[in-house]
N, C-alpha and C positions, 0 to 999 in steps of 0.2 A: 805378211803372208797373203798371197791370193791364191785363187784356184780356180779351174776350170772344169764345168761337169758339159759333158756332151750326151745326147738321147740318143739311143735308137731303138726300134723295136727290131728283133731278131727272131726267126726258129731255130732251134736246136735241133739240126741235125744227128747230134753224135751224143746226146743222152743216151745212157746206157738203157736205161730204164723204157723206154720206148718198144711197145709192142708193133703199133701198127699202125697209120695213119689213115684218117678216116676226114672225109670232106662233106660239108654241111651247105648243100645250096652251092651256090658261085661266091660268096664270099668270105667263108668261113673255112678254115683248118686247123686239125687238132690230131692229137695221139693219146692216147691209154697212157699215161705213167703209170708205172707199176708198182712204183716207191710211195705215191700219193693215193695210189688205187682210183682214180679218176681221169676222165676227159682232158687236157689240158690243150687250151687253143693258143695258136702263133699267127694266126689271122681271122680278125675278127672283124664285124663291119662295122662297130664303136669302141675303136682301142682305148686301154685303161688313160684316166687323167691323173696327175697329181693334183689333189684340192691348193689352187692358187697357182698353177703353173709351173713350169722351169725353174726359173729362178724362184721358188719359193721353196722346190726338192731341192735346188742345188745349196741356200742358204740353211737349209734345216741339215744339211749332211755334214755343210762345212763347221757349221755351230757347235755338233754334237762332237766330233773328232776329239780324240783326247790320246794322253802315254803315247804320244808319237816321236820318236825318239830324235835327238837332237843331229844326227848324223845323216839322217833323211831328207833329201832339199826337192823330191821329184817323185813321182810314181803315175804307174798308167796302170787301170784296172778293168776287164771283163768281168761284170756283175752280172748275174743272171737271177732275176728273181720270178717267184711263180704268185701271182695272187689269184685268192680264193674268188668265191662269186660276191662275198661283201667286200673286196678291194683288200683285204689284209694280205700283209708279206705270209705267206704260210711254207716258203722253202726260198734260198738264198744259196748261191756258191761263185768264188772265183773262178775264173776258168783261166786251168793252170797246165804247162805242159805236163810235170816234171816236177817231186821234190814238196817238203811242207810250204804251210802258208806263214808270209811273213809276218813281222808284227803288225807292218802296217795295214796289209791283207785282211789279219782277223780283225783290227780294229775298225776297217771298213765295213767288214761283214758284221761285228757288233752295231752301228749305228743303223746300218738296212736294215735288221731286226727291231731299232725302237720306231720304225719308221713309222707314222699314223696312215690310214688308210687312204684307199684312192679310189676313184673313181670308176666302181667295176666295170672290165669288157661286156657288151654285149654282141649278141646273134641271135636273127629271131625275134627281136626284142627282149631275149632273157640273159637274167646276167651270167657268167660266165666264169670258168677257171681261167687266168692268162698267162702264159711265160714272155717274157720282154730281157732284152738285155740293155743295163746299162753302162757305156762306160765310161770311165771317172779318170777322170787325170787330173795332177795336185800337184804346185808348185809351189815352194815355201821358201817364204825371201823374208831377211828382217827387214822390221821396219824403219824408214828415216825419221 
């Protein structure tokens, strides 16, 4: 089995949740989620880290993966997760057209939630709420 996790950071345009967007200086932006009742920023001038890098998220997600069923050889996913100002996952969702999530879906989104903390955004120098998108794409080969 191998797998491939790719980064990016993203704004969410099309949260539903979103009152109004609000700008901090020249390098900071954010919006009101209304679901979280707070600030949450999509650019920040010290975006979140994962403690130990890339590959250190990407082997912690691949590790924890479980009940993926045997008929699944591939998947691509838009993870959107929101951390708090101590780095914790505090909201997580797939971004889906259309339709429930699948198994492998929720059990992606089960391992984002054991996820251990990260390195909170800053602005300001203070730390921050942040939304980031990650997405994950999984390739599953036996092995020889």
């Amino acid at each position: 089995m191998y797998a491939v996790l790719c980064f990016s950071f993203c704004a969410t345009a099309y949260n539903k949740s979103i009152k109004k967007k609000h700008e901090l200086g020249d390098s900071c932006l954010c919006y009101y989620d209304t679901t979280l009742q707070k600030n949450v920023y999509t650019i920040a001038e010290q975006f979140p880290e994962y403690y130990g890098g890339m590959d250190k998220l990407s082997k912690f997600i691949f590790k924890n993966l479980k009940d993926i069923t045997q008929d699944i050889t591939q998947g691509a996913f838009k993870v959107s997760i929101t951390l708090n100002e101590n780095g914790k996952v505090i909201a997580q969702e797939i971004y889906k057209k259309k339709g429930e999530l699948t198994a492998m879906e929720r059990e992606v989104l089960r391992v984002i939630s054991l996820m251990p903390n990260w390195k909170p955004a800053r602005c300001q120098k203070k730390t921050i709420c942040f939304k980031l998108t990650i997405p994950i794409y999984l390739r599953f080969s036996e092995c020889e």
